[in-house]
C-alpha positions in Angstrom: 80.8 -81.4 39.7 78.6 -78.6 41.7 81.1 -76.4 43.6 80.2 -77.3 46.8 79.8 -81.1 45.9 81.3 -83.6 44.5 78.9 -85.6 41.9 81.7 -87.7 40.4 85.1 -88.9 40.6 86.2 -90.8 37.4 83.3 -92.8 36.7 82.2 -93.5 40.6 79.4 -91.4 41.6 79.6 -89.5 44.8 76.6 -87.8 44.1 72.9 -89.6 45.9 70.3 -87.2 43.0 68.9 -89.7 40.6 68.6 -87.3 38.4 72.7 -86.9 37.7 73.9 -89.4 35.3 77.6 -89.6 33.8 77.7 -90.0 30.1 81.5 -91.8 28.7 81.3 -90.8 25.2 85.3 -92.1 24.9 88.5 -91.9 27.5 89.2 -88.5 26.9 85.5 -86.5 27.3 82.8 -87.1 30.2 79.9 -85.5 29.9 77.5 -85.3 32.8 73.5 -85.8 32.2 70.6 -83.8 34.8 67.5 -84.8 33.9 64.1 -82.2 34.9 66.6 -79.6 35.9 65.3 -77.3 38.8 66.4 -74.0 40.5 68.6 -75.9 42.6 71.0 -76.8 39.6 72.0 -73.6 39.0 75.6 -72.6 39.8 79.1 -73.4 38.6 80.5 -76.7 37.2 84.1 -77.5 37.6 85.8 -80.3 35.4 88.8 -81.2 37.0 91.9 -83.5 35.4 94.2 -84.8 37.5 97.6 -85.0 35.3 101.2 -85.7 36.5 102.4 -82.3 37.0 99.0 -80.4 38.3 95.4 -80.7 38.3 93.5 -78.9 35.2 90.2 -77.4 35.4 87.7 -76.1 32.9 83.9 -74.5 34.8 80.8 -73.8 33.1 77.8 -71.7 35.2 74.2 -73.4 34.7 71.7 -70.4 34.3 68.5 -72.0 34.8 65.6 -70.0 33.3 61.9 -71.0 34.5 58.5 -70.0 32.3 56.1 -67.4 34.6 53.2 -68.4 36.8 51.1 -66.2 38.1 50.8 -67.4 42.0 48.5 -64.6 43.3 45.6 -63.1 41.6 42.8 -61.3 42.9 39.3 -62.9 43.4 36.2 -62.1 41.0 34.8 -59.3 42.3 31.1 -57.7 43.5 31.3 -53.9 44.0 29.0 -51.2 44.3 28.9 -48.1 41.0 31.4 -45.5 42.4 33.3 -47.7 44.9 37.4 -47.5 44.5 38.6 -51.1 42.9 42.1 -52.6 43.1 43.2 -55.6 41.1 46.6 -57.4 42.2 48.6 -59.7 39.7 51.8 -61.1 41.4 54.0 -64.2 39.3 57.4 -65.8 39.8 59.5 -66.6 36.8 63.1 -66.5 35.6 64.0 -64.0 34.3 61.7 -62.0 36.4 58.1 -61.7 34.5 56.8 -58.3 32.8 53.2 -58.1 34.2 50.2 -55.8 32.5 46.6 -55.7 32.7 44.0 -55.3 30.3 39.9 -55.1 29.6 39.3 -58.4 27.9 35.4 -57.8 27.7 34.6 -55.8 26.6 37.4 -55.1 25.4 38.7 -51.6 26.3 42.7 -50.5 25.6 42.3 -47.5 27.7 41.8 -49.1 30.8 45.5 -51.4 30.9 48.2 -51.2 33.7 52.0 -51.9 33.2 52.6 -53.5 36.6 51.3 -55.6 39.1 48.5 -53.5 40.6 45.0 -51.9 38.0 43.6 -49.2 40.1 39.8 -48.1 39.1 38.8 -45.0 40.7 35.2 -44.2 41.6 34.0 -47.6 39.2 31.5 -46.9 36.8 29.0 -49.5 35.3 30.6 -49.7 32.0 33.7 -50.8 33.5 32.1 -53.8 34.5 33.6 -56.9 32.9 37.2 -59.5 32.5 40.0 -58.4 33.0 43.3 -60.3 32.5 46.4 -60.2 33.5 49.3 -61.4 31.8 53.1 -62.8 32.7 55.8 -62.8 30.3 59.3 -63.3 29.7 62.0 -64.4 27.4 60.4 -68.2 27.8 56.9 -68.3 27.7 53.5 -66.2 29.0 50.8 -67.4 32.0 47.3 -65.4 31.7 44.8 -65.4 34.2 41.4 -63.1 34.6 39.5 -62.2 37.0 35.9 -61.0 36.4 34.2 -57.5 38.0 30.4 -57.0 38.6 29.1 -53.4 39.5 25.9 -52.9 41.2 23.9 -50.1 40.1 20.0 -49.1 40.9 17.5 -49.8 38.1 16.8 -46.7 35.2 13.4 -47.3 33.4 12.7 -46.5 30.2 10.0 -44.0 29.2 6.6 -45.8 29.1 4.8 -46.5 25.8 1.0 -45.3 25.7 -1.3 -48.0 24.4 -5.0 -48.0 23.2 -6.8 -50.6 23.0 -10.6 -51.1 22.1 -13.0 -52.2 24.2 -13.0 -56.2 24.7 -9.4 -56.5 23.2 -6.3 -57.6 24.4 -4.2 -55.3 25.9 -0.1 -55.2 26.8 1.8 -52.5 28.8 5.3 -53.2 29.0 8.4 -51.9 31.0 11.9 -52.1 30.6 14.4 -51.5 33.2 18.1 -51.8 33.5 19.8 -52.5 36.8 22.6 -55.1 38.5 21.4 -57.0 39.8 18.3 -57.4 37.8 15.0 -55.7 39.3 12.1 -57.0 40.4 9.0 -55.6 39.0 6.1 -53.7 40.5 2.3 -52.4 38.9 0.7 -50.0 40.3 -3.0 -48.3 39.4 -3.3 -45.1 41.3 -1.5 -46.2 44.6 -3.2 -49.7 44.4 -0.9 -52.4 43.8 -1.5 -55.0 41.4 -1.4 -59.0 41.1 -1.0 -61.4 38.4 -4.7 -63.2 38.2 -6.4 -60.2 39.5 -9.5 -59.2 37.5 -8.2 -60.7 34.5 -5.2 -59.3 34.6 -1.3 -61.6 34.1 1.7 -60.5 35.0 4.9 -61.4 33.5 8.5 -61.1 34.5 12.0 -62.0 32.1 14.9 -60.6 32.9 15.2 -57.0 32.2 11.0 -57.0 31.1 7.9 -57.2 32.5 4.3 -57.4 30.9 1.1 -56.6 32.3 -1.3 -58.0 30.3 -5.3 -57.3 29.7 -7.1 -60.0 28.6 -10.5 -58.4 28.0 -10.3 -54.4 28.1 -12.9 -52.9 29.9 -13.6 -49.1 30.7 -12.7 -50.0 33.9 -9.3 -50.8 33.2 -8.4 -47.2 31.0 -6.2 -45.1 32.8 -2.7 -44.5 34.2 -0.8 -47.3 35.5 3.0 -46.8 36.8 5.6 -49.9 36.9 8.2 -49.4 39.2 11.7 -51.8 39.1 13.5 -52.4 42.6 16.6 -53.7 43.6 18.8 -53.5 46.7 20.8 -50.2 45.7 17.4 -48.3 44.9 14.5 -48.1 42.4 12.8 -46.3 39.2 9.6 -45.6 37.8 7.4 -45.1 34.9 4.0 -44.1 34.0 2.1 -46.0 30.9 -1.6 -45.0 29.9 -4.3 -47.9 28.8 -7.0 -45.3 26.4 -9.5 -46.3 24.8 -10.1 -46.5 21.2 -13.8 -46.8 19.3 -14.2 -48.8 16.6 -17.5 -46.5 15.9 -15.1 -44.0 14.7 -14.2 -46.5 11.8 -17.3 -46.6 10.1 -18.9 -43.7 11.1 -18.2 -41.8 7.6 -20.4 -44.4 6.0 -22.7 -44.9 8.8 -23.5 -41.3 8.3 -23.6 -41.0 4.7 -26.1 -44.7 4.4 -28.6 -42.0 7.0 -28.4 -38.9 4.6 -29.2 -40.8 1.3 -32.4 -42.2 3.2 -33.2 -38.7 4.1 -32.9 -37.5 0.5 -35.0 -40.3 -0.8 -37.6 -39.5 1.8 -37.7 -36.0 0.2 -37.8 -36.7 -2.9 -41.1 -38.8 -2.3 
């Protein structure tokens, strides 16, 4: 019986749980049954024998031990490069859970926490990512994660030059990375410039965009400058559309075709 309850008294139960059951095995043993024990069902047990000179009593104490779950976690986060991040991991279990953090992806071991709290001072880019935090004792272990995005402005990459001849197809292309993802602008000189204009497509994915020639004129040689935006700031490059002759291909034997019909001419 609980100590502060009776549950039986020989085999008539006292005790309204449906979950406490008395189990004869013969005259001389009773063993009591708890089915889907709970916190509550820890504590002492006292056996007690009534015999003709005094009662006799034997106790056991019910530990009851419970696997962790984590019952607070922070939310997925959306901060700002440089901004001061907290992460908070709280769990109940029995015995009391041992709580860590860790960089699941990418995965990083230098950036873990021992305790309930990861602190991430002055939050860079590359910290961006899942992080997971993890309950565990002697019974079993509850994970949970909790995914950080950092907002940074857009960096371009150093434009490419192209030539193109005259009449051909020509691509300039720009590359910027940022979070969240840029939008692209074209400029030429301080004109902006439009998808269908003058022949001209342009061609956002992602990270990329294209501005595509579709019949290179001399109008269109010169110095064009992409520029990627997004809400925390923005980046530009420069990119140059030259010409290139295809005159100077066969100009060597264009040349030498005009002196041998001048030598001939001499010669007669």
């Amino acid at each position: 019986m609980l100590i502060s309850s009776i549950l039986y008294a020989g085999e008539d139960k006292w005790s309204v749980d449906s979950r406490v059951s008395l189990v004869t095995l013969n005259q001389d043993e009773f063993t009591i049954k708890i089915e889907d024990v709970d916190l509550t069902d820890e504590g002492q047990y006292i056996c007690a024998v009534q015999t003709s000179s005094r009662p006799r009593t034997t106790s056991v104490h019910i530990i009851v031990q419970v696997p962790p779950k984590i019952v607070n976690l922070s939310k997925d986060l959306v901060v700002n490069e440089g901004s001061n991040v907290t992460l908070m991991c709280l769990a109940n279990g029995k015995p009391e859970p041992a709580i860590g953090w860790r960089m699941l992806s990418p995965s990083d071991d230098s950036l873990s926490s021992d305790n309930e709290v990861l602190e991430i001072p002055f939050i860079s880019r590359y910290r961006a990512g899942v992080y997971e935090c993890t309950a565990a004792n002697e019974i079993a272990v509850d994970t949970q994660t909790v995914e950080l995005t950092v907002n940074y402005p857009p960096s371009v990459s150093d434009g490419r030059d192209v030539g193109v001849t005259l009449g051909q197809r020509g691509v300039l292309q720009c590359e910027a990375d940022a979070v969240p993802e840029a939008d692209f602008e074209w400029y030429r000189d301080d004109r902006r410039i439009f998808s269908d204009f003058d022949g001209i497509e342009i061609e956002d994915a992602g990270a990329f965009s294209k501005l595509t020639f579709f019949n290179v004129s001399e109008a269109d040689y010169g110095n064009y400058t992409c520029v990627a935006i997004n809400k925390l700031g923005s980046a530009n490059t420069s990119i140059i559309l030259y010409g290139m002759f295809q005159w100077l291909l066969v100009s060597v034997k264009s040349v030498w075709s005009l002196f041998t019909i001048l030598r001939l001419g001499e010669v007669v």
